[in-house]
Steps between C-alpha positions, in 0.01 A plus 500: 500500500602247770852513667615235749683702824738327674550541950694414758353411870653525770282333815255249512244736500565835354267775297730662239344822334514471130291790364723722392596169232169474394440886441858492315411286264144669425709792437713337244265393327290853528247342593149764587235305570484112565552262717794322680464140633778378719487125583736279717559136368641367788254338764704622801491850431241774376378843414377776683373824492501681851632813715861652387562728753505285834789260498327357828149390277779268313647350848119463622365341186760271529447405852135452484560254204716303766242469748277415299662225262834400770799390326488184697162323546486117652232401248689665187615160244633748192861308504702821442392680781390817402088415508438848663690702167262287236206653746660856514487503107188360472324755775684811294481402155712419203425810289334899554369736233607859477283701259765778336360869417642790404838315454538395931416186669104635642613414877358612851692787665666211722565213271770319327528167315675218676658194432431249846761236549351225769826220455798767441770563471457409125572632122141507367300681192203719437338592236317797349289544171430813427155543285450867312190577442396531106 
């Protein structure tokens, strides 16, 4: 089953916890044991799986990914401007695979799913494809 989510941003850069959507929908569809794959198909924005419980890892991740890859760089040519979002998504990643057992998203104590927006605020899609296992 694959269902196309849709969110707003907010910011240029902003981590928006979405794993209470993905669990949702494994729940739906009763879903035991499997697999959920949740992919970004926009190449200024990603996935993510990290820490939950710390809003300050989220303000911190974010920071870090603006010293290293500065919104504004002398030597950038990318005519829109946003060089340093296309290098956000790439360093994260488009996708992340959650395996699914006993009916919950198997997650660390700590974690959540995220949706990363690097060239906000936007209306943007993710999806998720949820595989049962036979």
């Amino acid at each position: 089953m694959l269902k196309k989510f849709s969110i707003t941003t907010n910011k240029r850069d902003e981590m928006i916890e979405i794993t209470r959507d993905v669990q949702k929908m494994v729940d739906e569809l009763n879903i035991q044991e499997g697999l959920a794959v949740v992919y970004c198909p926009h190449t200024t924005a990603s996935i993510t799986i990290n820490e939950n419980a710390d809003p300050d890892v989220k303000r911190d991740m974010m920071r870090r990914f603006d010293e290293v890859y500065p919104w504004e760089h002398e030597l950038d040519r990318h005519m829109e401007g946003n060089t340093a979002a296309h290098m956000k998504s790439s360093t994260v990643g488009a996708s992340q695979h959650v395996i699914i057992t006993n009916g919950q998203l198997l997650l660390g104590t700590w974690q959540g799913i995220y949706f990363c927006e690097y060239d906000g605020p936007r209306k943007r899609t993710y999806y998720v494809k949820v595989l049962a296992d036979s």
